[in-house]
C-alpha atoms as an extended CHARMM CRD file, in Angstrom:
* protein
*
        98  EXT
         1         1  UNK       CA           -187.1490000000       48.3410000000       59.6700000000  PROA      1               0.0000000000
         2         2  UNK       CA           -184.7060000000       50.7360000000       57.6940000000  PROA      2               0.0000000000
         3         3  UNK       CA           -185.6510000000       53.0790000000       55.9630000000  PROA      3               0.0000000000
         4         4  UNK       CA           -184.4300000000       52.9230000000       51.9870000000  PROA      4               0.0000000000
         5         5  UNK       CA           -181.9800000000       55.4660000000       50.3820000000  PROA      5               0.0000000000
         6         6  UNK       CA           -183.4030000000       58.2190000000       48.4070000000  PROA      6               0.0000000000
         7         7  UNK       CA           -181.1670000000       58.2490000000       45.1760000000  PROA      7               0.0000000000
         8         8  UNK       CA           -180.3300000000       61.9490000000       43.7350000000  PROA      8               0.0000000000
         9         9  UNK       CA           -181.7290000000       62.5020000000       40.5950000000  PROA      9               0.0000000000
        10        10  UNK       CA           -179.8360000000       63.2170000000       37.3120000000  PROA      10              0.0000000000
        11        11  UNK       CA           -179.9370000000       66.5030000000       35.4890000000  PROA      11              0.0000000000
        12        12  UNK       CA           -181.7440000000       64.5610000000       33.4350000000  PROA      12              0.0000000000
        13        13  UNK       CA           -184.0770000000       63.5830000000       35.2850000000  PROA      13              0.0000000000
        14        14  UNK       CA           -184.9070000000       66.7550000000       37.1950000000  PROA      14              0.0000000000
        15        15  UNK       CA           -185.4060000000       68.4040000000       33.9940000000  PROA      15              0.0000000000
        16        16  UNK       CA           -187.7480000000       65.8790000000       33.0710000000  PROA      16              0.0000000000
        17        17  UNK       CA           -189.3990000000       66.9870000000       36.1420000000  PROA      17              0.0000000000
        18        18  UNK       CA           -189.3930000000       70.3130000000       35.9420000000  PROA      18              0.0000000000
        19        19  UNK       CA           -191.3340000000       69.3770000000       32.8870000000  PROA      19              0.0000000000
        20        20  UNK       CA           -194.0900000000       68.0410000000       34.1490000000  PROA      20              0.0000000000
        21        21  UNK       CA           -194.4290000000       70.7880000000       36.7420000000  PROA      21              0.0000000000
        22        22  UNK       CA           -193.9990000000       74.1900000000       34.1010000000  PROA      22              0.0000000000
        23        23  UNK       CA           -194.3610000000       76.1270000000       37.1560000000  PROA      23              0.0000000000
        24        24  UNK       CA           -191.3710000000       75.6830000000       38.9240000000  PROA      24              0.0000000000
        25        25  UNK       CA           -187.7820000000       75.6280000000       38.1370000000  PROA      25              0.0000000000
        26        26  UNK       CA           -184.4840000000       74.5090000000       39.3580000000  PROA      26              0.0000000000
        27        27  UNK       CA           -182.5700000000       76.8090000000       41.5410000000  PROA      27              0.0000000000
        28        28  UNK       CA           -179.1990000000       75.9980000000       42.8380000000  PROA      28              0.0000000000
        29        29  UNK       CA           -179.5620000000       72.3400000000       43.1400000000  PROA      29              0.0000000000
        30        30  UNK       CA           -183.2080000000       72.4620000000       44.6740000000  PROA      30              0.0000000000
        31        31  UNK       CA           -186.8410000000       73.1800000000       42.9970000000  PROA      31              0.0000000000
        32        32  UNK       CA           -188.6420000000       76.2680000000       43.4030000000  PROA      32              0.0000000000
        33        33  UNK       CA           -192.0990000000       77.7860000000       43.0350000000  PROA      33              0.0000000000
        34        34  UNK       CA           -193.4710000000       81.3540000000       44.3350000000  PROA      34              0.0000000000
        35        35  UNK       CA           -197.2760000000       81.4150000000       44.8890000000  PROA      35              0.0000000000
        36        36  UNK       CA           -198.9980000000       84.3680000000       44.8060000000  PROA      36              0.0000000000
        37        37  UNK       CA           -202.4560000000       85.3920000000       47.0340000000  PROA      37              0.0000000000
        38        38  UNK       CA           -204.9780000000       87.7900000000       46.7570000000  PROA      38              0.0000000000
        39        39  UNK       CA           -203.6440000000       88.8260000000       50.3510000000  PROA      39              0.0000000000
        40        40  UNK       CA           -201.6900000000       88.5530000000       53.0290000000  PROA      40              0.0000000000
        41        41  UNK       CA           -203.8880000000       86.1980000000       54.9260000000  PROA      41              0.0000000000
        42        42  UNK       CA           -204.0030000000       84.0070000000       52.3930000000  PROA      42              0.0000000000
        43        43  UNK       CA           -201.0580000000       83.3040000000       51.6920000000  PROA      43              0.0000000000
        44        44  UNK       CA           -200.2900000000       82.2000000000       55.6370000000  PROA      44              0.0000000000
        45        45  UNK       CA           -203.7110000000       79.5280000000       55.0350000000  PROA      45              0.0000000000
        46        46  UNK       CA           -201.8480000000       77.9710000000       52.0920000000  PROA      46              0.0000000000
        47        47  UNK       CA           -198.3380000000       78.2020000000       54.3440000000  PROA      47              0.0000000000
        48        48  UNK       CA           -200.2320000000       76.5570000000       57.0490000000  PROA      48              0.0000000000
        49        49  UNK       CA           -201.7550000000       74.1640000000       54.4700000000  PROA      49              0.0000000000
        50        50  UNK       CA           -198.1070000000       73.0520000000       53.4980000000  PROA      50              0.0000000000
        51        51  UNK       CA           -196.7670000000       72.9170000000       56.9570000000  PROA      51              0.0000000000
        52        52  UNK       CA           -199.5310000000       70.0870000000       58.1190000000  PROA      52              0.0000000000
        53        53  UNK       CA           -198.3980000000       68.3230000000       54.4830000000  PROA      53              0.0000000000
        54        54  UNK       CA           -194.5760000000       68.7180000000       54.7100000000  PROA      54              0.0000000000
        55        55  UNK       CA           -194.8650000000       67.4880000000       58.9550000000  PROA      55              0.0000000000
        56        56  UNK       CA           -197.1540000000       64.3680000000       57.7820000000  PROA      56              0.0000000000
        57        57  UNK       CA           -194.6850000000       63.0260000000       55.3120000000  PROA      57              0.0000000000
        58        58  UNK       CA           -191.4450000000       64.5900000000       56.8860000000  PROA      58              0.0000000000
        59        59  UNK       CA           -190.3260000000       66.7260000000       54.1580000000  PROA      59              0.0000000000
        60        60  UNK       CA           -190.0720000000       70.1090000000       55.0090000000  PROA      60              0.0000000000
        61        61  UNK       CA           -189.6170000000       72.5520000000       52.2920000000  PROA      61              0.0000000000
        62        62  UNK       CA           -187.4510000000       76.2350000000       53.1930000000  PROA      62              0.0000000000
        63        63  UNK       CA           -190.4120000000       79.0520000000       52.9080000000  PROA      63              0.0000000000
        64        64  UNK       CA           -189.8820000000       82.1370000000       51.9300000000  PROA      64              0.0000000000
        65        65  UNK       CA           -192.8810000000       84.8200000000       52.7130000000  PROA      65              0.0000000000
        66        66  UNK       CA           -193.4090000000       88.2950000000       51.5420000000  PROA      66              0.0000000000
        67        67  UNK       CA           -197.1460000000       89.4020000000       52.0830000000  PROA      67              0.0000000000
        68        68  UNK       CA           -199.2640000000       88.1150000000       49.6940000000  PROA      68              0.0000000000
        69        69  UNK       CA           -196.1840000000       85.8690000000       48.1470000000  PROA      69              0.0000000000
        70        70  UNK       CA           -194.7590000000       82.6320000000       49.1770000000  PROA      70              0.0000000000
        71        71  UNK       CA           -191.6680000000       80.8050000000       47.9620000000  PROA      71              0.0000000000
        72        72  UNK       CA           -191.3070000000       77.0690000000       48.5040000000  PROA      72              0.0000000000
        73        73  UNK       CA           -187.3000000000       75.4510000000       47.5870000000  PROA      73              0.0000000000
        74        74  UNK       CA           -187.2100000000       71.9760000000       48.0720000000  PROA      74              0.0000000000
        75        75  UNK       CA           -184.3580000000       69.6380000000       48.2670000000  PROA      75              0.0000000000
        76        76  UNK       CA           -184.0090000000       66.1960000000       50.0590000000  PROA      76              0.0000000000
        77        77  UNK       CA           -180.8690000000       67.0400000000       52.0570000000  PROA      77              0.0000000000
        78        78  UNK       CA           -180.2400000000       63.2930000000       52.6930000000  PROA      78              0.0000000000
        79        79  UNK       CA           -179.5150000000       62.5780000000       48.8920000000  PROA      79              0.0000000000
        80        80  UNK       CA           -177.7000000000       66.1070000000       49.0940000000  PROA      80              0.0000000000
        81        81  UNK       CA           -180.0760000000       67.2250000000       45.7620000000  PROA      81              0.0000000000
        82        82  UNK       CA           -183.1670000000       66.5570000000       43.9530000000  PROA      82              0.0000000000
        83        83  UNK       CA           -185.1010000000       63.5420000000       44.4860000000  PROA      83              0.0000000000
        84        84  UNK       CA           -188.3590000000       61.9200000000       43.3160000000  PROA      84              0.0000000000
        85        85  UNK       CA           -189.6840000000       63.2050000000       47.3160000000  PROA      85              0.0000000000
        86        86  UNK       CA           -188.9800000000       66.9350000000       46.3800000000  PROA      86              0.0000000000
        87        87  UNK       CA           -191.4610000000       65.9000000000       43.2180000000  PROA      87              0.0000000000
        88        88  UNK       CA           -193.9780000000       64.5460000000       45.0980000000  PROA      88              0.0000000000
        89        89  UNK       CA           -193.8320000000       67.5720000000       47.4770000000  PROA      89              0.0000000000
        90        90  UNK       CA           -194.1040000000       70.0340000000       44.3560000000  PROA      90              0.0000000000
        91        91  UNK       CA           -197.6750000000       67.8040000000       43.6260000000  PROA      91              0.0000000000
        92        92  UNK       CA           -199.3190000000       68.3010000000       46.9510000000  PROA      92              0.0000000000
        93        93  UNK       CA           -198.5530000000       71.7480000000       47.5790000000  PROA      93              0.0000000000
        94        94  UNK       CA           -199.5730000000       72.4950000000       43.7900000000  PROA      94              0.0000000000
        95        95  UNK       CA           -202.9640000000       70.6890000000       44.5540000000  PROA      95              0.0000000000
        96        96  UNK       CA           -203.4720000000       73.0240000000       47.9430000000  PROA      96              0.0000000000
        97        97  UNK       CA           -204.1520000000       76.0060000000       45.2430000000  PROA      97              0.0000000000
        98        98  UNK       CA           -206.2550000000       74.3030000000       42.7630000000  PROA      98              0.0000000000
């Protein structure tokens, strides 16, 4: 079985994505969100949280941490840009905070 392309999304569309997710924004052709902790500790229990997420559905997000803060860009380097997957990403690790 093969697996089926990921199509890029339009500007459009990623800013009617951004849209539904006011808290992050579009950075140089990925999505972006910084998280902030009470501590330094955790902030590694959410990156851990996201790491299990991103390995079970094989989308990996680049993570950026500095003490109590952590960055998350997202892009689906197969489409080389935004896709419907860096969305769906953006909804599970928002949910690991609520």
């Amino acid at each position: 079985m093969t697996e089926q392309a990921i199509e890029k999304f339009s500007a459009e569309q990623v800013e009617a994505g951004l849209k539904e997710h006011p808290a992050w924004v579009e950075l140089n052709g990925e999505i972006q969100r910084t998280f902030e902790f009470a501590d330094f500790l955790g902030a590694m229990k959410f990156v851990n949280s996201v790491a299990k997420y991103a390995e079970k559905v094989q989308h990996h997000p680049d993570i950026l941490i500095r003490y109590n803060k952590v960055t998350l860009s997202v892009s689906t380097h197969d489409a080389n840009g935004i896709t419907q997957k860096d969305f769906a990403l953006a909804d599970a690790t928002d949910q690991l905070v609520d």
